[in-house]
C-alpha positions as CSV (number, residue, x, y, z in Angstrom):
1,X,5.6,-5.8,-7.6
2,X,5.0,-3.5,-4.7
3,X,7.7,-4.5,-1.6
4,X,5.9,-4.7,1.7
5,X,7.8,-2.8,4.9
6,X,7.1,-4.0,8.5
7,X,6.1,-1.1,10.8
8,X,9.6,-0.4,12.1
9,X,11.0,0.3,8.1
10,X,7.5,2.3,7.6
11,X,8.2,4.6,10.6
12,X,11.6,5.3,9.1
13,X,10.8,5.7,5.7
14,X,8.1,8.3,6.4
15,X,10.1,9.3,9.9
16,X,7.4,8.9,11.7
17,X,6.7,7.8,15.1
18,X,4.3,4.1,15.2
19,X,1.7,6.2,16.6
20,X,1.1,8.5,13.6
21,X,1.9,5.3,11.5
22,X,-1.2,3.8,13.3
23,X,-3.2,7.1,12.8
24,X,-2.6,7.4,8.8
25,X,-3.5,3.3,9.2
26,X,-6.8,4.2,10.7
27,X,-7.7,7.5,9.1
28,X,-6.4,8.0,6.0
29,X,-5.2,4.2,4.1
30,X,-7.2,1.1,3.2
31,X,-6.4,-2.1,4.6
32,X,-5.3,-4.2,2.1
33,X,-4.3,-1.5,-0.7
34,X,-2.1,0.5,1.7
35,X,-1.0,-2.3,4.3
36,X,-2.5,-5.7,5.3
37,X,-2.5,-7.8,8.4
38,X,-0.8,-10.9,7.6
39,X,-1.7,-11.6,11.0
40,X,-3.8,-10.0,14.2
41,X,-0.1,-8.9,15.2
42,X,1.9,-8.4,12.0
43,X,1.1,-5.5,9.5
44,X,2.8,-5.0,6.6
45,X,3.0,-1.7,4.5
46,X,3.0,-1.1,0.9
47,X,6.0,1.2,0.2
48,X,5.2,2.4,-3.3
49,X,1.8,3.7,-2.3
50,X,2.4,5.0,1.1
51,X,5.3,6.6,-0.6
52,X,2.9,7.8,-3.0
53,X,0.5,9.2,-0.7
54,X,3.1,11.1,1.3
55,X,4.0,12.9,-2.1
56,X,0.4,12.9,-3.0
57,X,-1.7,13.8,-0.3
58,X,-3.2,16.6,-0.9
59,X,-4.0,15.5,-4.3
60,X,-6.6,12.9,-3.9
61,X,-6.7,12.1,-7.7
62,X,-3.6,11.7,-8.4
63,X,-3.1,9.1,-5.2
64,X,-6.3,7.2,-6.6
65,X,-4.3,6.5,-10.0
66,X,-1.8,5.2,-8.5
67,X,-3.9,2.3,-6.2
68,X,-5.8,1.8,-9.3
69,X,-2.1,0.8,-10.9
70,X,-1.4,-0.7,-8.1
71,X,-4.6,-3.3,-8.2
72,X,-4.5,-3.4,-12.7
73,X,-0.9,-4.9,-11.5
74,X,-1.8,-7.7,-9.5
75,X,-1.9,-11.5,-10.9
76,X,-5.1,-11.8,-9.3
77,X,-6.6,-8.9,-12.2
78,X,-4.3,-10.0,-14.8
79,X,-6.1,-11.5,-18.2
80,X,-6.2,-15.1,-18.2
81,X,-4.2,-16.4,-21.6
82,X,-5.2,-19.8,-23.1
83,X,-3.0,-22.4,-23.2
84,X,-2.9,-23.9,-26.5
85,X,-2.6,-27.6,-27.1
């Protein structure tokens, strides 16, 4: 499960200033892979694929295996098991 950093531990992880954080947010992620508003004034980050795309970006497929790992992972795509009675 991916761990979600508020925009203070996202600047420091990446060290970089909350304007470039807002810049990668605009141009380069997709909201709700790479962060997601919880609110209109809270955004939280996804540290295991912004870490990925730091390492990553300038290899797009190898960035785009990793949010499809990421999505394969959540409970909402996981196979439903039946319940026997």
């Amino acid at each position: 499960m991916s761990n979600f950093l508020n925009k203070k531990a996202a600047c420091a992880l990446l060290s970089v200033s909350f304007s470039t954080l807002k810049r990668y947010q605009k141009k380069y992620w997709l909201e709700g892979i790479h962060f997601i508003r919880v609110n209109s004034r809270n955004v939280r980050y996804n540290e295991d694929l912004i870490k990925d795309w730091m390492q990553n970006s300038q290899a797009e497929k190898a960035h785009q295996r990793a949010i499809e790992h990421y999505q394969a992972s959540l409970l909402s795509n996981q196979k439903k098991t039946k319940k026997r009675t």
